[in-house]
N, CA, C and O of each residue as an XYZ file, in Angstrom:
628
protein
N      18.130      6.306     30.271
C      18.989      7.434     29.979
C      20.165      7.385     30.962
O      20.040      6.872     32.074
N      21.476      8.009     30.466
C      22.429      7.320     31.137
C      22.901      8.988     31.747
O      23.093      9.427     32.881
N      22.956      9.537     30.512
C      23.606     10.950     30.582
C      23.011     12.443     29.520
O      22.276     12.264     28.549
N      23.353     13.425     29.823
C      22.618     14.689     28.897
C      23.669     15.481     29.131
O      24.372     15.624     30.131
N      23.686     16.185     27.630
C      24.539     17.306     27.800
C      24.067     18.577     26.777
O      22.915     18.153     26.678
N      24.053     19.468     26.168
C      23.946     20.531     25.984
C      24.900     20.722     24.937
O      26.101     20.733     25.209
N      24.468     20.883     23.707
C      25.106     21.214     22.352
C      24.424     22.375     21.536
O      23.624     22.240     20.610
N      25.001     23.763     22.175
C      24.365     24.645     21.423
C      22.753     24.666     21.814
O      22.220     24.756     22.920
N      22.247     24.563     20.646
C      20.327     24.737     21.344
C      19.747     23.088     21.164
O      18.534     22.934     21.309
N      20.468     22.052     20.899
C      20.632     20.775     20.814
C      20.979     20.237     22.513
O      21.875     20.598     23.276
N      19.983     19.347     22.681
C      20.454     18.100     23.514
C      20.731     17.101     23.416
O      19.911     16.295     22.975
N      22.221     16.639     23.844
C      22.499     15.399     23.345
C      21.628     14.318     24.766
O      21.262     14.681     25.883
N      21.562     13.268     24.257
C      20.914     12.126     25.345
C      21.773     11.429     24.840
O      22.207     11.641     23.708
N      22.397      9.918     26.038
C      23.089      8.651     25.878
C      22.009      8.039     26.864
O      21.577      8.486     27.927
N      21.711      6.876     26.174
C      21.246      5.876     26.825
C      21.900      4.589     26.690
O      22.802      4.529     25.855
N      21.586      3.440     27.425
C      22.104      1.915     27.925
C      20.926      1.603     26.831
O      19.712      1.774     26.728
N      22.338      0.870     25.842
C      21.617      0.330     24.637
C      21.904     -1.215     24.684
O      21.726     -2.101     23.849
N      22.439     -1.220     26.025
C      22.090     -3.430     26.260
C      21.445     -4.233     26.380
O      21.499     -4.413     27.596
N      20.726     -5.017     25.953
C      19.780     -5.663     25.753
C      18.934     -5.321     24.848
O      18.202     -6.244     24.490
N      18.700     -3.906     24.136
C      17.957     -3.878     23.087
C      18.226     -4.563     21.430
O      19.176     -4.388     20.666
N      17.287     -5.183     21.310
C      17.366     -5.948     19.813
C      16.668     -5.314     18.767
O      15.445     -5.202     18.847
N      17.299     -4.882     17.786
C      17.143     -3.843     16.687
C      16.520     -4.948     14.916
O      17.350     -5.628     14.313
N      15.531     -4.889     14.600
C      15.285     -5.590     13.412
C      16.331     -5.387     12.326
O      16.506     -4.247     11.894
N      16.792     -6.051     12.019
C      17.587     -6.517     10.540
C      17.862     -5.220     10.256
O      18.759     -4.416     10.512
N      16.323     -5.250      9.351
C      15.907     -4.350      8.483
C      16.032     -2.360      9.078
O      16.066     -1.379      8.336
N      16.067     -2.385     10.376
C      16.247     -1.271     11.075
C      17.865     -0.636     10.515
O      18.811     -1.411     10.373
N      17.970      0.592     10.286
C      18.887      1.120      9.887
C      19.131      2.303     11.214
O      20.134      2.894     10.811
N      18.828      2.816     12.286
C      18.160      4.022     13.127
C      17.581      3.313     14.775
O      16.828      2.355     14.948
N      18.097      3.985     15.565
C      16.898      3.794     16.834
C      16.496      5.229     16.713
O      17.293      6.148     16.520
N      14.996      5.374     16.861
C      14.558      6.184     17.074
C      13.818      6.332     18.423
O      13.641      5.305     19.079
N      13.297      7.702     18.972
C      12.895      8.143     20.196
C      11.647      9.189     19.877
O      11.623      9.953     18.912
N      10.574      9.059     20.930
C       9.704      9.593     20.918
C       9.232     10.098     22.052
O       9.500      9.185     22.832
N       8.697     10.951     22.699
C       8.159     11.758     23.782
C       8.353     13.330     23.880
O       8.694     13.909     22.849
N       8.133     14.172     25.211
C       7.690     15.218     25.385
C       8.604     15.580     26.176
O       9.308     14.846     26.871
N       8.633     17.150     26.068
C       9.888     17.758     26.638
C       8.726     18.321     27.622
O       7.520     18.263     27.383
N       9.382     18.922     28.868
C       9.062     19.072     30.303
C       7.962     20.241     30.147
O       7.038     20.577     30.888
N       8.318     20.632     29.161
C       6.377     21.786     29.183
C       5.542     21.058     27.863
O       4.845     21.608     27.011
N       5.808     19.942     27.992
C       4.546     18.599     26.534
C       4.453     19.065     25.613
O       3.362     19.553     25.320
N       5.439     19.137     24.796
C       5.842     19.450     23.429
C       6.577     18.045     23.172
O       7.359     17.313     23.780
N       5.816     18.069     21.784
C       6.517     16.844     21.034
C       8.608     16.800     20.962
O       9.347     17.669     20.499
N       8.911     15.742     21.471
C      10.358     15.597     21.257
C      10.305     14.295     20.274
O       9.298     13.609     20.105
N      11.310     14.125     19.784
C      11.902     13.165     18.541
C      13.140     13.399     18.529
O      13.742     14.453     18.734
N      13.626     12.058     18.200
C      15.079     11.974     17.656
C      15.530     10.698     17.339
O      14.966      9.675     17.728
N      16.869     10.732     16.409
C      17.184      9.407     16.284
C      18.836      9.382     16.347
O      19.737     10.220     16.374
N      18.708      7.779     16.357
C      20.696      7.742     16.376
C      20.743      6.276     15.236
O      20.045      5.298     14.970
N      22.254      6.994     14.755
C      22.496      6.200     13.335
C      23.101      4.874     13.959
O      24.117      4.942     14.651
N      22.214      3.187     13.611
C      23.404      2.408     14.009
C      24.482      1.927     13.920
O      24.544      2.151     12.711
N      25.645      1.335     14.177
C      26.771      0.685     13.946
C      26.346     -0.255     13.108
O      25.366     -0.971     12.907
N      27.855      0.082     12.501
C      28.058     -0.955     10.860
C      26.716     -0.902      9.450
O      26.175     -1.635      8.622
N      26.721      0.497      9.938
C      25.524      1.287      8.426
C      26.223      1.667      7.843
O      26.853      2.430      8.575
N      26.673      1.689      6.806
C      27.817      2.852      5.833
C      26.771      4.186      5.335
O      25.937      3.831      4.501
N      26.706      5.714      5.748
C      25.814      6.041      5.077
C      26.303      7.095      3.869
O      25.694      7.833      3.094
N      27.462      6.842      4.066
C      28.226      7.014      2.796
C      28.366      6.369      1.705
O      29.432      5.756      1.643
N      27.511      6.249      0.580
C      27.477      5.326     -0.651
C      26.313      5.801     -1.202
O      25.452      6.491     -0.657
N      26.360      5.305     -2.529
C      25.737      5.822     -3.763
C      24.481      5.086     -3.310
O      24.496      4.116     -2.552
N      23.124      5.771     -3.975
C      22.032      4.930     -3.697
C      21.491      5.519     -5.081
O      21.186      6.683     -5.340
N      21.458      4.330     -5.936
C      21.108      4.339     -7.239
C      19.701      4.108     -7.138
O      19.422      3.216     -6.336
N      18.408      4.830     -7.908
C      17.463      4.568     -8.153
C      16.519      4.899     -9.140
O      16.163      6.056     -9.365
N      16.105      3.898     -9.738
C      15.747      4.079    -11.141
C      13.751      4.191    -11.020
O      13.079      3.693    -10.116
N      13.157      5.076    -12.359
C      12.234      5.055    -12.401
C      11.591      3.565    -13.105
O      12.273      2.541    -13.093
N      10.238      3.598    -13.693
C       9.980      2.677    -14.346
C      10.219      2.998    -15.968
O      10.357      4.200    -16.198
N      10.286      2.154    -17.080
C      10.806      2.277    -18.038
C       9.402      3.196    -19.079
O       8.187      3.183    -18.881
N      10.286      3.986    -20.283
C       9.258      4.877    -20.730
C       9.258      4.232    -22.061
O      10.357      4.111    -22.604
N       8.060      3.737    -22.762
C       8.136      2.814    -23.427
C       7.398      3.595    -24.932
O       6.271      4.091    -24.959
N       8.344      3.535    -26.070
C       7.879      3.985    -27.430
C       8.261      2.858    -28.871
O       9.021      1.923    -29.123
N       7.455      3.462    -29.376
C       7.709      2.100    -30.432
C       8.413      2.634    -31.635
O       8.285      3.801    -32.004
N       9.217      1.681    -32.284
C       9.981      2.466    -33.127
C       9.891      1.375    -34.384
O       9.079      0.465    -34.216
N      10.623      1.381    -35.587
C      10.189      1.202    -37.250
C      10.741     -0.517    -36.528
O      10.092     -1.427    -37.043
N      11.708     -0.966    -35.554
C      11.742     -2.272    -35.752
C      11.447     -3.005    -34.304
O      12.059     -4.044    -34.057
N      10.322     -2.359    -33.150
C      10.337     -2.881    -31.965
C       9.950     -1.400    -30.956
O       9.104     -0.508    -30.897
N      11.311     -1.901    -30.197
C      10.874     -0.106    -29.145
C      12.558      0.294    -28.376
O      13.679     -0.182    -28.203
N      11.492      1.846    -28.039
C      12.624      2.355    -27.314
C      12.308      2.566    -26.118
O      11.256      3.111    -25.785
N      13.283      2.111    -25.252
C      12.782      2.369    -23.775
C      13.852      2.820    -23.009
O      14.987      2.349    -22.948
N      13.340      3.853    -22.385
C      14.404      4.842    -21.564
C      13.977      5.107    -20.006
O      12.984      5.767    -19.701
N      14.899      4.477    -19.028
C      14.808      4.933    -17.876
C      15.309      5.522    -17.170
O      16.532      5.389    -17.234
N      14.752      6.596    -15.987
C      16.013      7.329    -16.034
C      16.376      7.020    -14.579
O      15.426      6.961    -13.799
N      17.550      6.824    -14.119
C      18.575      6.663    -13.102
C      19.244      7.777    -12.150
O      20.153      8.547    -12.459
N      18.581      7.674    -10.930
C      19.403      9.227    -10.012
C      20.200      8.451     -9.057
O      19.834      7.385     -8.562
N      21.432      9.113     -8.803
C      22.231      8.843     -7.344
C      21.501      9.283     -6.302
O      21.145     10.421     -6.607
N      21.072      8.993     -5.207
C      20.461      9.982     -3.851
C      21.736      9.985     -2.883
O      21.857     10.831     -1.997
N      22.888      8.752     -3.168
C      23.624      8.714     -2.151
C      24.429     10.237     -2.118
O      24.205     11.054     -3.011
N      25.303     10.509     -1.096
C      26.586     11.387     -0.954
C      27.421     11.559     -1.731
O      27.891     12.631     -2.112
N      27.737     10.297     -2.100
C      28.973     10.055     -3.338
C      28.579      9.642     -4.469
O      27.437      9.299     -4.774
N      30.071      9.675     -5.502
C      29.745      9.116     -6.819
C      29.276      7.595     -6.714
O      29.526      6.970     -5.684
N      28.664      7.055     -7.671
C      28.436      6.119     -7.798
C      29.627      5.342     -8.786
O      30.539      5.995     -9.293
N      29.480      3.857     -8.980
C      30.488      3.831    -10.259
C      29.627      3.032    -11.232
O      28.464      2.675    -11.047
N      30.458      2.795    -12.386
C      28.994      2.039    -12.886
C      28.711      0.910    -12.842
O      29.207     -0.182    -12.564
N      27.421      1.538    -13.307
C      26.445     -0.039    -13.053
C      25.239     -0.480    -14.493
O      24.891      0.305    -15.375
N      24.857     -1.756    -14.370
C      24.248     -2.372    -14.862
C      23.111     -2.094    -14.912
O      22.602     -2.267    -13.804
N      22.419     -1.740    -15.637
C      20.673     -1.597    -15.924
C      20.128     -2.942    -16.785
O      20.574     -3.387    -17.844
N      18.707     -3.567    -15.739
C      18.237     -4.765    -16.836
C      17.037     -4.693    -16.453
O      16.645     -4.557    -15.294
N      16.266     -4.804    -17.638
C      14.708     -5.028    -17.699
C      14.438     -6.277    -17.963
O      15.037     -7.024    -18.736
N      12.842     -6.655    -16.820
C      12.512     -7.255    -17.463
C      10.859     -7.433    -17.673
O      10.105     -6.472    -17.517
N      10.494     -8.443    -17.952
C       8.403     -8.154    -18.060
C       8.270     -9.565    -17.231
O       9.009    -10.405    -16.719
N       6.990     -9.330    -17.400
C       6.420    -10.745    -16.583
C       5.036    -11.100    -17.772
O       4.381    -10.126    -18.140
N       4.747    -12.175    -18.191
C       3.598    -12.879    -18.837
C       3.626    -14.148    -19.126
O       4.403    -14.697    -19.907
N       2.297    -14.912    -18.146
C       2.225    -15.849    -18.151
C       2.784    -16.882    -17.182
O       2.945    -18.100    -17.255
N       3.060    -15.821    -16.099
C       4.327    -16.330    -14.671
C       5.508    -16.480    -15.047
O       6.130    -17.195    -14.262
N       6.401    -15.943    -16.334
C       7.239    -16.409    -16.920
C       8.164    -14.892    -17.033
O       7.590    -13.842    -17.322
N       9.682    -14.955    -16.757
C      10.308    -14.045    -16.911
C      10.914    -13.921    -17.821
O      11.455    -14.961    -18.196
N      11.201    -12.540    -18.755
C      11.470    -12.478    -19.871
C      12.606    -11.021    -19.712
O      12.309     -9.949    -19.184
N      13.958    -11.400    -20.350
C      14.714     -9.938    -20.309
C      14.077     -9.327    -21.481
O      13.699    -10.011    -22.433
N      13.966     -8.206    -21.437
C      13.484     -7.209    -21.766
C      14.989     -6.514    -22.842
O      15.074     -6.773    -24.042
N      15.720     -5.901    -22.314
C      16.915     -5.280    -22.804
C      17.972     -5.241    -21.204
O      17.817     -5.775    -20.106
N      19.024     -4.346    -21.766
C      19.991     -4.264    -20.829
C      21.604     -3.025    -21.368
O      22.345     -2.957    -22.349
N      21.484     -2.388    -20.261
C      22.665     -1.420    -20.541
C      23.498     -1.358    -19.602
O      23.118     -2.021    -18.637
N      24.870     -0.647    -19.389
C      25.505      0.258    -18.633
C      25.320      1.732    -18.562
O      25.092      2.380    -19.583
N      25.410      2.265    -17.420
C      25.166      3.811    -17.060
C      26.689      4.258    -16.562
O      27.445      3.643    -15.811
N      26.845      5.270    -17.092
C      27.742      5.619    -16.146
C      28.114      6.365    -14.510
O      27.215      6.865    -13.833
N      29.252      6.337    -14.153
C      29.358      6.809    -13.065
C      28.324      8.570    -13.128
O      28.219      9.438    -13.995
N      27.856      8.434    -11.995
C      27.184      9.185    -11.343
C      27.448     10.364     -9.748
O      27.679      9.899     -8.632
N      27.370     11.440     -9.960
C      27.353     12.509     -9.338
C      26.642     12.558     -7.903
O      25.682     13.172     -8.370
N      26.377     12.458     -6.844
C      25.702     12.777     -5.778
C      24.666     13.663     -6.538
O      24.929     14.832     -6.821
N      23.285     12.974     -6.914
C      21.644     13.723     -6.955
C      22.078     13.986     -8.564
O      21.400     14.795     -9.199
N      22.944     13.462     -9.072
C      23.037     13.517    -10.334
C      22.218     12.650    -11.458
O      22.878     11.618    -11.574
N      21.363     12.598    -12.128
C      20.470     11.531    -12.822
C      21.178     11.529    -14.317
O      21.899     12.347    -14.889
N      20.692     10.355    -14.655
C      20.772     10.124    -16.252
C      19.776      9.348    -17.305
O      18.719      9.045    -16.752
N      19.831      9.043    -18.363
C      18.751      8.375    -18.594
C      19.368      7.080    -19.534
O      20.065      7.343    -20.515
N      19.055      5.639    -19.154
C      19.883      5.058    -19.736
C      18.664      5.009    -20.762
O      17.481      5.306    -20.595
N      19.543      4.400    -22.201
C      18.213      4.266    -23.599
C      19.031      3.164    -23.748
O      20.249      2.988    -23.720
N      17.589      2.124    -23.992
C      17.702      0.302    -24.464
C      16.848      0.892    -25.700
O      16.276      1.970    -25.860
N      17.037     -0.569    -26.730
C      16.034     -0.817    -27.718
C      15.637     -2.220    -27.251
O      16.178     -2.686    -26.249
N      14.736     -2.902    -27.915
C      14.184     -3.797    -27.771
C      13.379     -4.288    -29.049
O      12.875     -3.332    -29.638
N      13.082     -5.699    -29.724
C      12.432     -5.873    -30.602
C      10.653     -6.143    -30.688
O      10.530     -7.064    -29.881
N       9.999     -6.003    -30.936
C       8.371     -5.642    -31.173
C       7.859     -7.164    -29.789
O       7.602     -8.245    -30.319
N       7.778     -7.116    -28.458
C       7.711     -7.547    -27.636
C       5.979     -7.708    -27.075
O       5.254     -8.570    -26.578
N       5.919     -6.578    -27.432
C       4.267     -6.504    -26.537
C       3.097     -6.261    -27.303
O       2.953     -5.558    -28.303
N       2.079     -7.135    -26.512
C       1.003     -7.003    -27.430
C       0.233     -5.742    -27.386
O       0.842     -4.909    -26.714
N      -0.700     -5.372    -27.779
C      -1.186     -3.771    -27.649
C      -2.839     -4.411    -26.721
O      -3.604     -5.373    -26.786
N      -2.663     -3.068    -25.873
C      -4.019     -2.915    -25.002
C      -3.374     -4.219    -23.533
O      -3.974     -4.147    -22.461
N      -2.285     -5.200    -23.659
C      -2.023     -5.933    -22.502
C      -0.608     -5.027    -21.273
O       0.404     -4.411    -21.607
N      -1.126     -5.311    -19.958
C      -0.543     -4.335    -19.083
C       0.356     -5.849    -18.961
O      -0.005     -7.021    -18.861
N       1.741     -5.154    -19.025
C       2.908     -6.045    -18.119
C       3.471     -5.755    -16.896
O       3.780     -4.591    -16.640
N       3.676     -6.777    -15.984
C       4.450     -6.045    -14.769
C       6.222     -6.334    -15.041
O       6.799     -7.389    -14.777
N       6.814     -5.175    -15.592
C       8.046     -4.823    -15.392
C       8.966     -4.303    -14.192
O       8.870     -3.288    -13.501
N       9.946     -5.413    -14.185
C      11.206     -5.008    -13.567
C      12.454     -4.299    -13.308
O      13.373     -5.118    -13.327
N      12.921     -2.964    -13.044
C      13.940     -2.497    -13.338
C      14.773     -3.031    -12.267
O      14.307     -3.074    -11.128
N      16.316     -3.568    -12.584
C      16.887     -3.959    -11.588
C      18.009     -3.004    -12.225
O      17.924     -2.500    -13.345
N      19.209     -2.819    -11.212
C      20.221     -2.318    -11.032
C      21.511     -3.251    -10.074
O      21.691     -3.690     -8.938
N      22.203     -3.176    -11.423
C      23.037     -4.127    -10.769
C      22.798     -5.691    -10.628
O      23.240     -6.288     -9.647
N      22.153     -6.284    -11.538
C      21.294     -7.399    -10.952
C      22.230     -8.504    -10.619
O      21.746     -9.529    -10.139
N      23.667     -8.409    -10.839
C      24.547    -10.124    -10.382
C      24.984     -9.530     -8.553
O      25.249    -10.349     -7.673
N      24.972     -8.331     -8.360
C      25.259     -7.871     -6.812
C      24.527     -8.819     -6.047
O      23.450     -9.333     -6.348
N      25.105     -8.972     -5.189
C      24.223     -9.024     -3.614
C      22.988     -8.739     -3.590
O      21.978     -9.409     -3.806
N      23.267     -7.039     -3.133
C      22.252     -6.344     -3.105
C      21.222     -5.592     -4.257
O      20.759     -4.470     -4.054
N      20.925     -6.425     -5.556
C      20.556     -5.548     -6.372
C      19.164     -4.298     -5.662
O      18.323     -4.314     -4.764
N      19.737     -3.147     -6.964
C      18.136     -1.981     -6.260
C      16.904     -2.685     -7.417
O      17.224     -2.960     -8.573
N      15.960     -2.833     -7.057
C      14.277     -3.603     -7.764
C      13.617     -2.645     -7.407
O      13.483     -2.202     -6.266
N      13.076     -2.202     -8.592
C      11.874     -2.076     -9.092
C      11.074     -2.354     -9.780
O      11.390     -2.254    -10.965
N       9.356     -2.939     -9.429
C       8.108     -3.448     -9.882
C       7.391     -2.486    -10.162
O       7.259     -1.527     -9.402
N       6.702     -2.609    -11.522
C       5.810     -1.636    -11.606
C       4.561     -2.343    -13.057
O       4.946     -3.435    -13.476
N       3.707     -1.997    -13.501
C       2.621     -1.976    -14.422
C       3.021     -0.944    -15.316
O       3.368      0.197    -15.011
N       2.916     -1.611    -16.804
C       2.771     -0.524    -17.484
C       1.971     -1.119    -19.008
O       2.088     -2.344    -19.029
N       1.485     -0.789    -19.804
C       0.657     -1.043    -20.735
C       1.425     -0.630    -22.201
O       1.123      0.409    -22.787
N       2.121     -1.268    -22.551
C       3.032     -0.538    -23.581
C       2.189      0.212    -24.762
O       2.242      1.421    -24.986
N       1.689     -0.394    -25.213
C       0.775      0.194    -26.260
C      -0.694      0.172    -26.098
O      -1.293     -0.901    -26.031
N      -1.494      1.675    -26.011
C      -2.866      0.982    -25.791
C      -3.866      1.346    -26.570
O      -4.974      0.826    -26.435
């Protein structure tokens, strides 16, 4: 600890953050211990070069119905970030047999901060009845960073 100061009913702390090595994957240093009569203290600090301003698109798993030539499948899509999102790409896919298979694929549109939508694919008569597939929802899938989601689902049983 380097320094303390007093913000309202808030304490700020600075500490000597040289030599500490932060995982990749770490977004936060966080802090843990007891304030001077042993009460739990906590806190954290946001690190450099996080943007935490941006859309964070995240989709459920797909809701799967069958229709006169195949199916309909609708997933639905929320922003959690701050901001709008812009749009993006929705693509399914299944897994059988170790083998990847697209499923369908849409655009969503721009999105609201905590705003959801539901994108609707069709698809042609794909699955067998009573077999569980493990499906993929990706978002965005030519990005960098696409958002993935894995999940089980049994289309018809």
């Amino acid at each position: 600890m380097i320094k303390t100061e007093k913000a309202g009913a808030d304490l700020i702390v600075t500490f000597n953050g040289a030599g500490n090595k932060f995982p990749n994957n770490e977004f936060a240093a966080k802090m843990i211990g007891k304030t001077s009569k042993g009460k739990l203290l906590f806190g954290y600090a946001r690190l450099p070069g996080v943007n935490f301003l941006e859309p964070i698109l995240s989709p459920m798993l797909p809701i799967i119905t069958p229709n006169a030539n195949g199916f309909n499948l609708a997933v639905e899509v929320q922003n959690f970030g701050q901001v709008d999102s812009k749009m993006a790409k929705v693509k399914i896919v299944y897994y059988k047999d170790n083998k990847e298979a697209e499923v369908a694929s849409c655009t969503i549109q721009e999105l609201k901060p905590f705003e959801k939508t539901t994108a609707n694919m069709i698809c042609k008569r794909l699955f067998e009845k009573g077999v569980e597939y493990t499906f993929t929802v990706i978002i965005n899938p030519d990005s960098k960073s696409p958002v993935i989601l894995h999940g089980k689902l049994t289309p018809l049983k």
